[in-house]
Structures are given as C-alpha cells and as structure tokens.
Rosetta silent file (secondary structure, phi, psi, omega in degrees, C-alpha in Angstrom):
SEQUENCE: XXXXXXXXXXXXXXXXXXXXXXXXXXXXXXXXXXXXXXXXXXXXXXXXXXXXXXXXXXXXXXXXXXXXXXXXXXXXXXXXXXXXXXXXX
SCORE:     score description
SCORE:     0.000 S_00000001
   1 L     0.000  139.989 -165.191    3.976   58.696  141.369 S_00000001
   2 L   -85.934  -34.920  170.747    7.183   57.665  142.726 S_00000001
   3 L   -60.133  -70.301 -174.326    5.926   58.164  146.546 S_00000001
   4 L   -93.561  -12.053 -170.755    2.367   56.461  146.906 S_00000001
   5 L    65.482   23.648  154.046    2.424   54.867  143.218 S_00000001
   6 L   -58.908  169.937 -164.132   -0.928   56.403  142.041 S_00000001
   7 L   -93.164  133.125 -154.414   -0.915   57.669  138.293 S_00000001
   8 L   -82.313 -163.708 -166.098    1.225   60.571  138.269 S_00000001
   9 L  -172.008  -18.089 -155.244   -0.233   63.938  137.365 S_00000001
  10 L  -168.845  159.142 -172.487    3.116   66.410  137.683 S_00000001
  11 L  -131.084  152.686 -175.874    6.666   66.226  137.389 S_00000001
  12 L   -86.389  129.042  158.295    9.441   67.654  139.947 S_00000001
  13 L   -53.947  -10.328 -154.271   10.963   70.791  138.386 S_00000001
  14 L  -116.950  -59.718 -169.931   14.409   70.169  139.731 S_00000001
  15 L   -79.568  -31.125 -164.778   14.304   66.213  139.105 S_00000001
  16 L    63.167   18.625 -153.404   11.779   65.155  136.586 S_00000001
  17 L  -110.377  136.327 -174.759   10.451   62.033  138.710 S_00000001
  18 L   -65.654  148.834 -140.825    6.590   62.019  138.490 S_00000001
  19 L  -157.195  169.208  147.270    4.325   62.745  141.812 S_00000001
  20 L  -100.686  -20.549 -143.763    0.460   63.265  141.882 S_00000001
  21 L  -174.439  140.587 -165.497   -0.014   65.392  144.294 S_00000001
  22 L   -61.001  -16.324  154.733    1.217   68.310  146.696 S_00000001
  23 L  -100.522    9.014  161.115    1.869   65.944  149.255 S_00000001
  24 L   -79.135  -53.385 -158.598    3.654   63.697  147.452 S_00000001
  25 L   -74.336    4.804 -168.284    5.806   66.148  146.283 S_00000001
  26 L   -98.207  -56.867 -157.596    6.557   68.149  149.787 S_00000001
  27 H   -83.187    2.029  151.329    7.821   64.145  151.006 S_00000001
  28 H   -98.825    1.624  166.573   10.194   63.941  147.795 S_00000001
  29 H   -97.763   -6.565  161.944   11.773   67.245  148.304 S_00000001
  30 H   -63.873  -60.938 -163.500   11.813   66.283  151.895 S_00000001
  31 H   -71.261  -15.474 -160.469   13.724   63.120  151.103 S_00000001
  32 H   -88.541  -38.279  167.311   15.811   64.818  148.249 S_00000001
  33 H   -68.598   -5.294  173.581   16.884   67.858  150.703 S_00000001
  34 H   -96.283  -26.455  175.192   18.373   64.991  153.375 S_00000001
  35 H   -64.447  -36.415  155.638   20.135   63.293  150.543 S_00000001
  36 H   -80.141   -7.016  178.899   21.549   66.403  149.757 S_00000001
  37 L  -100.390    0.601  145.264   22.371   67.634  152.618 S_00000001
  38 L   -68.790  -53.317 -164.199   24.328   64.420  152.904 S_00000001
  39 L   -69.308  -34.246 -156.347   26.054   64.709  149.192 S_00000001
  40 L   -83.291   -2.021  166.549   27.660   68.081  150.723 S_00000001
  41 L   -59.071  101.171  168.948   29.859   65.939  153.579 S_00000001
  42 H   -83.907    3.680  144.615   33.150   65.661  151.366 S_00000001
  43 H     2.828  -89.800  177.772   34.013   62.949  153.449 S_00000001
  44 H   -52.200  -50.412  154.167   31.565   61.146  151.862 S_00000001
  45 H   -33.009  -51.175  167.959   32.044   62.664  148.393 S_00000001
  46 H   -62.517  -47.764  150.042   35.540   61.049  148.439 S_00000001
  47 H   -15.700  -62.493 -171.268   34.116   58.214  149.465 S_00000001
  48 H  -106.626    1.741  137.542   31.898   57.971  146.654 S_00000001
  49 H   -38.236  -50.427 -136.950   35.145   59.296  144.192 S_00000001
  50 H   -95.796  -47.722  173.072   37.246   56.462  145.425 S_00000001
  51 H   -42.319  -65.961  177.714   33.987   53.968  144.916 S_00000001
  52 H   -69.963  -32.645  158.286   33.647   54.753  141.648 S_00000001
  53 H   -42.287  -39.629 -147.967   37.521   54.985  140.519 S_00000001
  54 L   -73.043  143.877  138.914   38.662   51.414  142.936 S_00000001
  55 L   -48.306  -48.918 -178.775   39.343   48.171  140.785 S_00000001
  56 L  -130.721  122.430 -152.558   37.454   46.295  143.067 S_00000001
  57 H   -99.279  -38.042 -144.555   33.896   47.766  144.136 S_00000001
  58 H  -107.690  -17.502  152.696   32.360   44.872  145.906 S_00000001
  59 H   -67.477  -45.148 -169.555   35.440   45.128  148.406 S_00000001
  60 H   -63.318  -33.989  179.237   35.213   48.979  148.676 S_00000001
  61 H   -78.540  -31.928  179.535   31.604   48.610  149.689 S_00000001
  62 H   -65.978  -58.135  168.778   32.040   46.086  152.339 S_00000001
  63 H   -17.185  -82.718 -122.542   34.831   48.489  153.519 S_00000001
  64 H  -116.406    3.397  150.841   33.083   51.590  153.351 S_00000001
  65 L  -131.705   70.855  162.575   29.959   50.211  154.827 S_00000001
  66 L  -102.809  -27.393  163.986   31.625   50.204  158.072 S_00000001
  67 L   -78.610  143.613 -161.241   31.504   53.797  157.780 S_00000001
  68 H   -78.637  -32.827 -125.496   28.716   55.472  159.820 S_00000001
  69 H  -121.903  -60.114 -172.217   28.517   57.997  157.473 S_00000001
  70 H   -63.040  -49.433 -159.674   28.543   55.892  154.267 S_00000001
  71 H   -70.251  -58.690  133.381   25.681   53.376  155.784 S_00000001
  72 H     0.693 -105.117  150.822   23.910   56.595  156.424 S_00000001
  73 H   -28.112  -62.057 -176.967   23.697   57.797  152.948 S_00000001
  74 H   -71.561   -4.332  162.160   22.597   54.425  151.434 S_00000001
  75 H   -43.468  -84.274 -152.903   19.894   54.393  154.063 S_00000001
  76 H   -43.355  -61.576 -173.756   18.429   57.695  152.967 S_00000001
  77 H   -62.994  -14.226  159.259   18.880   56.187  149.008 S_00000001
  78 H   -95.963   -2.651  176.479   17.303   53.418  149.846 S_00000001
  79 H   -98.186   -1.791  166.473   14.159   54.559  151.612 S_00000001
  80 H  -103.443  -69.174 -150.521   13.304   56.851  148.234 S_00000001
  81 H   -77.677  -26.910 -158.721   13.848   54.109  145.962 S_00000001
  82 L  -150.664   43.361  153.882   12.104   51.245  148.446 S_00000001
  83 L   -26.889  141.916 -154.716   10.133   52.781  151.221 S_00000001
  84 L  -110.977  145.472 -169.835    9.388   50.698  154.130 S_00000001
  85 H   -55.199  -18.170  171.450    5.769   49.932  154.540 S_00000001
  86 H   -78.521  -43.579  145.700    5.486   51.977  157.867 S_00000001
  87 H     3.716  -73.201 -166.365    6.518   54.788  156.003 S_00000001
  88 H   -60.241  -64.403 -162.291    3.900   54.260  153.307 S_00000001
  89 L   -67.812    0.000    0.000    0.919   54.066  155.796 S_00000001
C-alpha cells in the first residue's frame, strides 16, 4: 500500500498505485485531487514546460524554487511519495 505500507489488496482505478483499504484510498485521492488541482495553475504548467525543455535544470530549480507556487507543488509531491511521520500516525 503506498499510504500505510501494509500488503496491498486493491489498485486505484484512475492511477494503478496499490492501497489496502478504503481509507487508504479516500487519503490518496485526497492527496491526488490537491496535486491536481495544482497541475491546473498554468503558471505552474509553464513552469514545469520550461523545466523540462531548459539546458540547465539544476539552475532552473534553484530559480523556480523561489516561486511560492512552484515550492508549493513539490511540497504536495513530496508528502505522497515521503510522508512525514506525523502524518502517518
């Protein structure tokens, strides 16, 4: 399960990433509707255009996380891939 790490039992219809359990899967479509409701800022979309296009990436990211907005988004992707142990309990 990608939320509590227990042996999965189900797979997200929209996603494929394996869950156990109806309340795992209400907190990943929780986190997966704020990411998305992020992805629709095109701000940010350009953002992540220009990120992937740029010659030099490891500049663009110091750059761009200076943006409120940018900083923002890799929160939210980093608390579904690496939840923080208050989170958890």
């Amino acid at each position: 399960c990608v939320i509590c790490l227990e042996k999965p039992k189900y797979r997200c219809p929209a996603c494929r990433v394996p869950y156990c359990s109806v309340a795992c899967f209400r907190k990943h479509k929780g986190e997966s509707a704020t990411l998305r409701s992020l992805l629709l800022n095109p701000h940010l979309r350009q953002l992540m255009v220009n990120l992937d296009q740029g010659e030099d990436k490891a500049k663009l990211m110091r750059a761009y996380m200076q943006e409120p907005l940018f900083v923002e988004f890799a929160d939210c992707c980093l608390g579904i891939v690496e939840p923080s142990q208050n989170e958890e309990s």
